[in-house]
C-alpha positions in Angstrom: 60.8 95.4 125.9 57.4 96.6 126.8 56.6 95.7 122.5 57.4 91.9 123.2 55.2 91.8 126.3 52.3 92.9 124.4 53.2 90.1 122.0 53.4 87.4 124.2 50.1 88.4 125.8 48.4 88.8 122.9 50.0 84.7 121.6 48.6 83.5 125.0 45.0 84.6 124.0 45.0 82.5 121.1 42.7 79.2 121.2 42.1 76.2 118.7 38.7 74.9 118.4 38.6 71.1 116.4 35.1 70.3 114.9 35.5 67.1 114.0 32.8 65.1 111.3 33.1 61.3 111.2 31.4 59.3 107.9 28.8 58.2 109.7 27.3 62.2 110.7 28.8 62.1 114.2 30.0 65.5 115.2 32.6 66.1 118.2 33.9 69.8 119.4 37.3 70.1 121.0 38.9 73.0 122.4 42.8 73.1 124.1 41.3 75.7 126.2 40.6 75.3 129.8 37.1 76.4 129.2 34.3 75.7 127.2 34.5 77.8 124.2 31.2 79.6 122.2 31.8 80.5 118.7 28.4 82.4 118.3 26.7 78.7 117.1 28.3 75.6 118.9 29.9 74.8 122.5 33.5 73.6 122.6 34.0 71.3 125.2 37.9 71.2 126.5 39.4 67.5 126.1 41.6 66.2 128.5 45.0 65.8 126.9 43.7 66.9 123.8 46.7 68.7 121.8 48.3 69.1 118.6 52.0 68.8 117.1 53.1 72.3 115.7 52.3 72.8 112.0 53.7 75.2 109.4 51.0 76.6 107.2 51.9 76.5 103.9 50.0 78.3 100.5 49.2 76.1 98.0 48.2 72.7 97.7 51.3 71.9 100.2 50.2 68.8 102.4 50.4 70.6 105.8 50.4 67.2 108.2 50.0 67.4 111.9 49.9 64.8 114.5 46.8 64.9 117.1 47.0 63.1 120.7 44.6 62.7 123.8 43.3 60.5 126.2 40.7 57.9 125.4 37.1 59.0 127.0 34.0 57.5 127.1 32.2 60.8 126.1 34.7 61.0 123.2 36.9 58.7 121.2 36.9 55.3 122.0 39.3 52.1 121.7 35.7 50.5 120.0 35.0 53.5 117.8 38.7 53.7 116.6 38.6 49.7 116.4 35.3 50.4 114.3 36.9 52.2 111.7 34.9 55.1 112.7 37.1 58.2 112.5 38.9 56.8 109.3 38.8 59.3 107.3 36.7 62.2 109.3 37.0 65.8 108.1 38.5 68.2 111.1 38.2 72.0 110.8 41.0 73.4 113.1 39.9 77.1 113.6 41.9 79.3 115.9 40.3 82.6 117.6 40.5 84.5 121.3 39.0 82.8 123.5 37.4 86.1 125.0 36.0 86.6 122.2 35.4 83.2 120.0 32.7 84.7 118.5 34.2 87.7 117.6 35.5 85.8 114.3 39.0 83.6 113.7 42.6 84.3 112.9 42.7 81.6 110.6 40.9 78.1 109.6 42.5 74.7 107.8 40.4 71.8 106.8 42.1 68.1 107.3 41.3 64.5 107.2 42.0 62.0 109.6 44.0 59.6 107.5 45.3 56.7 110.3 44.4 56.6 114.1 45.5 54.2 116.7 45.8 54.0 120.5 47.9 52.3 122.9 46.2 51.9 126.4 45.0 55.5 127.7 46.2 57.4 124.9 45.2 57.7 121.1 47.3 59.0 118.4 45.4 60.7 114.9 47.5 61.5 112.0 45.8 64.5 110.1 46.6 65.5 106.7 45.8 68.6 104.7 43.4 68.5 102.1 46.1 68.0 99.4 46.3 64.5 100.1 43.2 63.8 97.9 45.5 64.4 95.0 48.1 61.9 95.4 48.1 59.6 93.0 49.2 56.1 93.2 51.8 54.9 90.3 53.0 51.8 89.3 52.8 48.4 91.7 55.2 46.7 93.9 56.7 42.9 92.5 57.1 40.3 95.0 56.5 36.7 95.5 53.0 36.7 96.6 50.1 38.2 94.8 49.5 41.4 94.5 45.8 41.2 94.2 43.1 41.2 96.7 40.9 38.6 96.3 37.7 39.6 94.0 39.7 42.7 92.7 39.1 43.4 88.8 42.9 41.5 88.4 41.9 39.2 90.4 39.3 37.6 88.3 37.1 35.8 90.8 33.7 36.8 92.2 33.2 36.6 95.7 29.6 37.0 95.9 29.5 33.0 93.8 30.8 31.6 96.8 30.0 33.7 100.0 27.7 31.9 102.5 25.8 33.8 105.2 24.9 32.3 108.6 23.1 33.1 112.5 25.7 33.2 115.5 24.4 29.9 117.4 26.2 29.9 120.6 29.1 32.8 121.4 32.1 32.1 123.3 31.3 32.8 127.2 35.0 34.2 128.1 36.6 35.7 124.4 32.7 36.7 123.5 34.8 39.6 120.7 36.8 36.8 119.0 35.5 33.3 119.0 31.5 31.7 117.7 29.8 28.9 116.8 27.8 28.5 113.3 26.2 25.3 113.4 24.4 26.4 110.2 28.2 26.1 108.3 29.2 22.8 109.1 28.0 20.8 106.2 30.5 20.7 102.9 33.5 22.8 104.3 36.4 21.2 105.3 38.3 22.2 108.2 40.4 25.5 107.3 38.4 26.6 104.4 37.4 29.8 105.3 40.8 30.4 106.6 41.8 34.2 105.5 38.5 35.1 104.7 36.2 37.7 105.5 33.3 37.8 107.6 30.9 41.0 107.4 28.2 41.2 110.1 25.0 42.2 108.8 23.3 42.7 112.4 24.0 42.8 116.3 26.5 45.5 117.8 28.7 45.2 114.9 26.8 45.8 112.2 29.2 46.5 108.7 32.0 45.4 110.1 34.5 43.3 109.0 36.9 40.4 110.6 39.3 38.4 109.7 39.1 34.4 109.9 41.6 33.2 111.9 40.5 29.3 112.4 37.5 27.3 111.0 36.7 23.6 112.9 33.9 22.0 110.7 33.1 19.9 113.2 31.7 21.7 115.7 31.2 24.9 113.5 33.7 27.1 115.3 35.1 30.7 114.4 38.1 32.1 115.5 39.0 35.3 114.4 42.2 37.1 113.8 41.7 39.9 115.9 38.7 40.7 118.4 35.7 42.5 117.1 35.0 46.2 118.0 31.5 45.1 119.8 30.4 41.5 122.1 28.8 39.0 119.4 25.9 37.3 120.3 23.6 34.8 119.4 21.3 35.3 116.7 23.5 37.9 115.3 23.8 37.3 111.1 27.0 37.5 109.2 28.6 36.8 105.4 31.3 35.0 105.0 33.8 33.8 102.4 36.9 31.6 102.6 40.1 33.6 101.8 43.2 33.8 99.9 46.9 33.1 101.3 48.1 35.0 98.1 50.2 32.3 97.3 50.7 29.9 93.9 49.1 27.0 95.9 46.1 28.4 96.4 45.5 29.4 92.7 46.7 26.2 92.1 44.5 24.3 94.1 47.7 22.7 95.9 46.9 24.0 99.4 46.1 21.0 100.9 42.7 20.5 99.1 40.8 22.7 100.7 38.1 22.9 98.1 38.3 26.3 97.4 36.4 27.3 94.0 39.2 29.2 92.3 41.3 26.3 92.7 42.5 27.0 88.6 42.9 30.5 88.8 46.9 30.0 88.3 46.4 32.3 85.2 45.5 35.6 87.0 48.1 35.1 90.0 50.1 38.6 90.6 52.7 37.6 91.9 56.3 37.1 90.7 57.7 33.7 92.8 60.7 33.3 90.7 62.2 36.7 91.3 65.4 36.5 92.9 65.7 37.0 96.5 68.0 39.8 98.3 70.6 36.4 99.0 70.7 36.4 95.1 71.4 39.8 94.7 74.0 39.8 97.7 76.0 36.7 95.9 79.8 37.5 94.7 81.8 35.7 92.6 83.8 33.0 94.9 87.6 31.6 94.0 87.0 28.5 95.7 84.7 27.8 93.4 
């Protein structure tokens, strides 16, 4: 008896400490103690809600997954940083030591990468993998009825940078100031929906390097819609590229799309996908004796 109390106090002394590296050279230190931590070097700051799923370390080159959660924080991870693409692929040490003595050395230390991340209102949910995930290996490609290529891929055969156009923001929207802007500067030779599916890459402002997706395009009055919000407020001035996009279907290698004078309007040749292959009705079809 008095063996497993010793135990369990000795498991209750126990304390993770996350250092976590984004792309960019950000650095965040969590703790799921109720203190801050000192390993010798760096504070650990404790983060509200901050925990981990139980994981099952494993020798080899074993995967060892685990699930992170905790509340979004100003101070910390935000809806805009996660939005940003920020902590896509950020390297996390997990250490785990006493925490009266964190700087006495660890009980045992595993390096991950943050692989997906999303959040739904308060909360924010990172799946981790171990560092055996850089060996997987992706083999052979999915058939289906639309193309398989992105557009400008090697397969693909056309390149983008022949027909991207860049541009200033010349008025922003006063009430969806994330989503929707004006670019007088595009109006001449684009029909309405041409850059429909496309891309459009900021190259200044808040959102700098980042990347939305054309929703609508109004040639008249030079408006942009986009798909989803950006991360960051646009504004005036701010500068962008931008390049019409591809519905991955035969029409728009075909040029058949409604002519909307997109340049690889004959690219019919390097389509990937497969619209003749028979649908799961075809396969579910029986003989009938009526017929």
């Amino acid at each position: 008896m008095s063996a497993n109390i010793t135990s369990n106090r000795a498991l209750h002394r126990y304390a993770v400490l996350w250092l976590v590296v984004l792309d960019n050279g950000t650095t965040y230190r969590f703790t799921d103690h109720n203190e801050e931590l000192n390993d010798g070097t760096n504070d650990f700051t404790p983060a509200s809600g901050f925990n981990a799923s139980a994981r099952e370390m494993q020798d080899g080159l074993q995967i060892n997954d685990i699930e992170i959660t905790g509340f979004l924080s100003s101070a910390g991870v935000t809806s805009e940083d996660i939005r940003a693409g920020l902590w896509r692929n950020a390297a996390v040490t997990e250490t785990i030591v006493d925490w009266r003595y964190p700087w006495a050395g660890n009980y045992g230390q595993r390096k991950y990468s943050v692989s997906d991340i999303s959040w739904s209102k308060d909360k924010w949910v990172a799946q981790v993998e171990g560092i055996g995930r850089k060996l997987r290996r992706k083999i052979g490609n999915t058939m289906g009825r639309v193309c398989r290529f992105d557009l400008g891929d090697t397969d693909c055969g056309i390149t983008i940078a022949s027909f991207t156009d860049s541009s200033t923001v010349s008025a922003a929207s006063g009430t969806n100031v994330r989503k929707r802007l004006f670019a007088s500067t595009l109006i001449a030779g684009h029909p309405d929906a041409y850059y429909e599916y496309g891309l459009i890459t900021f190259t200044s402002g808040a959102n700098v390097g980042l990347v939305g997706e054309i929703h609508k395009w109004t040639n008249a009055t030079g408006e942009l819609i986009l798909r989803l919000p950006m991360p960051f407020d646009i504004a005036v001035s701010d500068t962008f590229d931008i390049y019409p996009g591809c519905g991955k279907l035969t029409e728009y290698c075909k040029g058949t799309d409604g002519d909307k004078d997109r340049p690889w309007a004959n690219n019919i040749a390097e389509f990937g996908g497969f619209p003749f292959i028979p649908g799961v009705d075809k396969m579910l079809q029986y003989p009938d004796s009526r017929a």
